[in-house]
N, C-alpha and C positions, 0 to 999 in steps of 0.2 A: 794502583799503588798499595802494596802491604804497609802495616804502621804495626808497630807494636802492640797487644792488648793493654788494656785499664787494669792497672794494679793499684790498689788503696796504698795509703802508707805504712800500713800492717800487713801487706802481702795477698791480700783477699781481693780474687778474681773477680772484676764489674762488670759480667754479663745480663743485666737486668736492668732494662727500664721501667718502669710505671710512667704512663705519659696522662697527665690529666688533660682533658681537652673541656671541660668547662667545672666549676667550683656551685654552681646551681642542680637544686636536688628537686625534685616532688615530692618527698618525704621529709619528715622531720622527727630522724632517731634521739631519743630525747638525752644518748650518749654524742651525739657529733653536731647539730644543729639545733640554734633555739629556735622556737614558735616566733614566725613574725619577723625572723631574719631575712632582712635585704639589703645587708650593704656587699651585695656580689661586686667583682672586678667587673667592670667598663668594658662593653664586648669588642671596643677600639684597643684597647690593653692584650685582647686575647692573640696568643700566635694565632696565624692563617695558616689554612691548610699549606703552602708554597714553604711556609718558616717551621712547622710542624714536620714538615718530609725531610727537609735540610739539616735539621737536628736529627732525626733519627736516621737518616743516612751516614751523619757523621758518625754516630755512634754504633752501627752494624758495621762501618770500615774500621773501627777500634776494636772489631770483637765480640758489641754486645749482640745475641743475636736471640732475648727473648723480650719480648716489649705488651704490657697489660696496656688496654684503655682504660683508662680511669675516671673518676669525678672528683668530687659530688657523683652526680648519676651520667653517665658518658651517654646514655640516649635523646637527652636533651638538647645536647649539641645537632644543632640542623645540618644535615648534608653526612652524617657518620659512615653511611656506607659507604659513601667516595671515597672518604679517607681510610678509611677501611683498604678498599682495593688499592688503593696508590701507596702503603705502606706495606700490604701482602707483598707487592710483587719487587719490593728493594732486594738486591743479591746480597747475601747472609743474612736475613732475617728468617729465621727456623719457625718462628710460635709465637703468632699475632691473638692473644687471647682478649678476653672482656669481663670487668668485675661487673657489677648492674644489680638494681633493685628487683631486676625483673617487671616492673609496671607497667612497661613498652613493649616488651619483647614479644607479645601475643601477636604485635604486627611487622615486626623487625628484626627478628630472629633468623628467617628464612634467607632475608637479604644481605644478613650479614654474615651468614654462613656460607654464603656463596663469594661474600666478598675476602673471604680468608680469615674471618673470625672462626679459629678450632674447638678453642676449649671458653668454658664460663666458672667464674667464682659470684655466687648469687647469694647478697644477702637474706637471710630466714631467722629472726627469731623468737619466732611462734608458730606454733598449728593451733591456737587456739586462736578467733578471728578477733576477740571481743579484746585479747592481751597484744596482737599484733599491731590493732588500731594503736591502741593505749601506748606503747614504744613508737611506732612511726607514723600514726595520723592517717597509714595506710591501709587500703582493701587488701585483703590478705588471698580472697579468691580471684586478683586480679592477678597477682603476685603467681599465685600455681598455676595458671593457666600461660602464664608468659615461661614459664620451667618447662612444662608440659611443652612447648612451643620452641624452645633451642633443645631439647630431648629426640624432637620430630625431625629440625633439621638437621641432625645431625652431630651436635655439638658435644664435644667428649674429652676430658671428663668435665662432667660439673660437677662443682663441688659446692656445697651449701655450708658455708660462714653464720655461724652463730655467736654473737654474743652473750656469755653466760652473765646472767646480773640476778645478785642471790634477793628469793622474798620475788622477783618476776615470773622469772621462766625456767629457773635452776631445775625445778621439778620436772620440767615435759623433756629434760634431753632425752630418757629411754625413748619414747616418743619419736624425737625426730629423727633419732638413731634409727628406730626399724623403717621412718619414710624413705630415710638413704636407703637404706636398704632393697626396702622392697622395688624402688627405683630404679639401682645400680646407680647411688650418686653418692662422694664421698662427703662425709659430713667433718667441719672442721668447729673445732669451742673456740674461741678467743678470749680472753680475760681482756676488760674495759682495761683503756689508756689513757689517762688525763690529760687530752689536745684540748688545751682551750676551756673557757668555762663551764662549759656543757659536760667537757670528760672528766673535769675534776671534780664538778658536782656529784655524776655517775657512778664517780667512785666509793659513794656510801651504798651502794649496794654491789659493792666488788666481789666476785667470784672466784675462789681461790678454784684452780683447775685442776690441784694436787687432790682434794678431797670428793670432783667428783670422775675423777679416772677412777677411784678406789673404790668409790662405789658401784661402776661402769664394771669394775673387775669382777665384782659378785654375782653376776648377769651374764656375761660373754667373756670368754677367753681372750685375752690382746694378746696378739705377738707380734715383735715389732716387726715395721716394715717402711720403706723407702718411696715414695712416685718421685717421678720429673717434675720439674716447671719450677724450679728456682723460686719458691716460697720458704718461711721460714717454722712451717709447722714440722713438730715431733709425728711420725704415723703409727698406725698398729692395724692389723688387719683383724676383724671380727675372726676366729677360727669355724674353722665350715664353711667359710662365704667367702665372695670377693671383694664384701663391704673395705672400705677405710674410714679410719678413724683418728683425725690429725688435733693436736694441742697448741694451740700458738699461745706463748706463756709472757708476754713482754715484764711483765711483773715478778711474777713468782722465780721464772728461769729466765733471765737473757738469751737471746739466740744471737747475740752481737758478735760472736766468732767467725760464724760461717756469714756473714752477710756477704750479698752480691749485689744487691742493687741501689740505685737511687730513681731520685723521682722529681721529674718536670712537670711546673703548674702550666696551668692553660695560659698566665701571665710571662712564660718564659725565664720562670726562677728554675735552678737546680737547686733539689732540698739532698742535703748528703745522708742523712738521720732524720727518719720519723720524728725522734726523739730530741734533736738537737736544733737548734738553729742555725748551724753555717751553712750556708746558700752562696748562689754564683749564677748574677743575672746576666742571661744570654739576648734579651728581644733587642736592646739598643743594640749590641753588637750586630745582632741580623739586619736591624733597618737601617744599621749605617754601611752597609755595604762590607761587609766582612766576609771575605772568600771563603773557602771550603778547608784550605789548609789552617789559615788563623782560627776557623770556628774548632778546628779541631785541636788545636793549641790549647785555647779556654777553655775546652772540656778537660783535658791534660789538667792541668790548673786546679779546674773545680774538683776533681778529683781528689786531689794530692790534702783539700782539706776535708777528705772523710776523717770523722771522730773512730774513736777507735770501739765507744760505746754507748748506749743511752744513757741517761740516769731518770726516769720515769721514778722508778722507786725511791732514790735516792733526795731530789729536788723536782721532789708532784708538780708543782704550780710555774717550772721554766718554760712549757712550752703553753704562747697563747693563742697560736691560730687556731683556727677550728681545722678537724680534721680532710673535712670538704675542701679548706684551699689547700692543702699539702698536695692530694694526688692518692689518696686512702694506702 
């Protein structure tokens, strides 16, 4: 049965899931999680694989047909490759990717490359080991070897997600620019988001991403350019190479015009805006027995209350989850 596509109430096409499947990290980015946090969701709370398929079936028969795993860190979750394969092989689902810390992947990569994970978005933001601990707590050579490791199996493109946070790591971007490079992996800047206490603390060391493209410009020639996969980064391509180089600016520039997606927790919320609070819980709906046409009703629904834009800059201190239970 055809259904109409997901249109927002602003007219912007909803082909994009982010599915988080657990809000638990091994790292602790000192912009998204504090030190010591443990009040995760109840893994009784969490969708099951069976409720996890049902949703995203419902929403590849509306249309959408590119869907991220997400977290906290999505390798935590036990059993991922299953789900993995049982959400490849749904009819209209095009581009099953994975965002990830990378910390896992040195043994989990392989498996899930087979199980129809195509592309990776890998958080990095450091090449220096002693600065990478210092933001995430984490091994940093454990981190490249888990890249090196979805690179082997196959996985294309990856792209390396950096947080710029000035007085940190502002200075190493030429840096991590030529490791893209020399890689073939696109590198992407993001300017800090105030989710929750963690991000609005973060944001005394905020990175305005206007002043360091201009510097980036004194170095390497940008000219603008386009990839797929329904994210909301500006790109530019290094000239001479087939590097990319993407801006995700939630601050400085909105990209609230062109949004496509929304994002389901591991607890069966639909979040409409990173940035906003209107939500539309779907798990009671699935464990009270709610068929396939009704489930797709309440997506309808949850829909219809996408905002029309963030206000991050406008009102810092509105949103208080941490970034980890949203769905990144």
């Amino acid at each position: 049965m055809s259904h109409a596509p997901l249109t927002d109430p602003f007219g912007r096409r909803i082909d994009y899931l982010r599915l988080s499947v657990t809000d638990r990290c091994d790292l602790r980015c000192g912009y998204c999680l504090p030190k010591g946090f443990k009040s995760f969701e109840e893994p009784a709370h969490w969708l099951n694989f069976d409720e996890i398929e049902r949703v995203v079936a419902a929403f590849t028969a509306l249309g959408v047909r590119r869907v991220r795993l997400t977290g906290g860190e999505p390798l935590m979750r036990r059993g991922l490759t299953e789900l993995a394969a049982r959400l490849s092989a749904l009819p209209g689902l095009d581009d099953l990717s994975l965002s990830s810390n990378a910390t896992q992947l040195e043994s989990l990569a392989d498996p899930l490359a087979r199980a129809g994970v195509r592309r990776l978005n890998v958080s990095l933001d450091s090449l220096n080991p002693e600065v990478f601990h210092q933001i995430t707590g984490g091994d940093l050579g454990r981190v490249r070897r888990g890249i090196a490791a979805a690179r082997e199996a196959g996985m294309e493109p990856i792209r390396v997600n950096t947080v710029v946070m000035r007085g940190v790591n502002d200075a190493e971007i030429e840096d991590i620019l030529d490791y893209c490079a020399t890689h073939g992996f696109t590198l992407r800047l993001i300017e800090t988001m105030p989710m929750g206490a963690t991000g609005q603390a973060a944001m005394n060391a905020f990175g305005d991403l206007e002043p360091i493209k201009q510097r980036l410009e004194q170095r390497f020639e940008l000219i603008p350019d386009i990839l797929p996969g329904g994210g909301p980064a500006r790109y530019y391509r290094v000239a001479g190479t087939e590097t990319r180089l993407g801006f995700i600016t939630p601050i400085s520039q909105h990209f609230c015009e062109t949004c496509n997606r929304v994002r389901l927790t591991v607890e069966g919320t639909l979040y409409l805006c990173l940035g906003q609070e209107h939500s539309y819980p779907l798990r009671e709906l699935l464990r009270g027995g709610i068929d396939d046409a009704g489930l797709i009703e309440h997506i309808r629904r949850a829909i219809a209350l996408k905002p029309e834009r963030h206000v991050f800059k406008e009102r810092p201190g509105q949103v208080i989850r941490f970034m980890s239970m949203t769905g990144g």
